[in-house]
C-alpha angles and dihedrals in degrees: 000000000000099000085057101054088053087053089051086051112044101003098236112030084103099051092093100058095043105119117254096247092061085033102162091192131092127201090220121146102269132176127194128215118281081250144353125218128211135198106175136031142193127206117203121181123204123213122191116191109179121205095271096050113265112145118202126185135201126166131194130184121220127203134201136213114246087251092022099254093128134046122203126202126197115171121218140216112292116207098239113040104016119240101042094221103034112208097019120110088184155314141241140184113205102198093182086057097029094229143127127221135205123197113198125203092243087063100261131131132214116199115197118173122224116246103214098190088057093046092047091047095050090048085051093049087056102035089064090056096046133091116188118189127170115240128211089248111109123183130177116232112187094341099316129126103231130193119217107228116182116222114190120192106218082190098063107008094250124156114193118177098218114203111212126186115239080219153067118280102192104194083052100047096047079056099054097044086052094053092042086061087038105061116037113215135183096248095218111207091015093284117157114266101229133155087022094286139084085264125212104266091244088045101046092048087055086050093048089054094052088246114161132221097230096173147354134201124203140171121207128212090264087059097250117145119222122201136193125168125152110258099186144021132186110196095194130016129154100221124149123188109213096225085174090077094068125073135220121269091209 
């Protein structure tokens, strides 16, 4: 559960932890651009309090494309081992191309091509197990107005508290109407195929207004409680990551 609401967030945050067999990911030869330019970024941080008491951190910063054709990853420190992703530059998701990049820290580069059937078919598997509502509870992230959903996994028991702007987020909502065009669906029951997948009517009608998913909170079985809420947000930034220094792994 999760994994998805990550998904939901930064559209591929989730795609490591996705189990072999619905593996969306395909080792195909891939090559990104010479460079990618952003114009926008996003900082979330992620707190983890487990039942007796111990607190971790771990930030990453997120940029967008200037017509969200491109998403940019930097990981941050974590508070208990330092870089939270030892060994990555950077990564990048080319939706006009549907890879992923990762930039190593020896200057290599490894390319994987997403495999929408396979992405389509795990959001699916999820989206029939899940339930969203919106709740009465209202907080304000970085200056928006957000609205507290809960989203309950029958699957797995899980009960997340999803905090959704009641406006546009406009580096969001460039990256979902790119994927949208990106990734064809089916569109079953005449829903609205957005965020490349056959999305969960409540879901899909926060994607089409360009609504974004600014924090979750979320307790385990163990009794941990996981947090995630955007800390930062740079409407407009000039950065270009020079992909052409590193070189292919295959």
């Amino acid at each position: 559960m999760k994994r998805y609401i990550l998904l939901l967030c930064l559209v591929w945050a989730a795609i490591p932890v996705v189990s072999a067999q619905d593996n969306p990911l395909g080792m195909k030869g891939a090559k990104p651009e010479s460079a990618y330019t952003f114009s926008s970024s996003m900082t979330y941080e992620m707190t983890t309090t487990t039942r007796k008491g111990k607190t971790s951190r771990m930030s990453n910063k997120y940029y967008f494309s200037p017509k969200g054709t491109a998403v940019g990853m930097e990981f941050g420190e974590s508070s208990e081992s330092g870089k939270a992703a030892a060994g990555i530059d950077f990564m990048i998701i080319d939706i006009g191309q549907a890879k992923i990049f990762t930039f190593m820290e020896s200057k290599m580069v490894i390319g994987m091509a997403l495999r929408p059937d396979k992405l389509n078919e795990t959001i699916e598997k999820e989206n029939a197990a899940i339930r969203v509502t919106k709740t009465t509870e209202v907080k304000t992230i970085m200056g928006y107005e957000c609205d507290g959903y809960s989203v309950k996994n029958e699957k797995d028991k899980s009960d997340v508290m999803m905090w959704v702007s009641r406006k546009r987020v406009e580096s969001l909502a460039g990256l979902g109407t790119q994927m949208a065009r990106a990734f064809a669906g089916s569109g079953k029951g005449g829903q609205t195929n957005y965020f490349a997948y056959n999305a969960h009517p409540e879901l899909a009608k926060m994607a089409q207004e360009g609504r974004g998913i600014l924090g979750y909170t979320t307790q385990s079985e163990k009794g941990d409680v996981t947090e995630m809420v955007l800390t930062a947000i740079e409407p407009k930034i000039n950065y270009t990551f020079k992909a052409g220094d590193y070189k292919s792994m295959f």
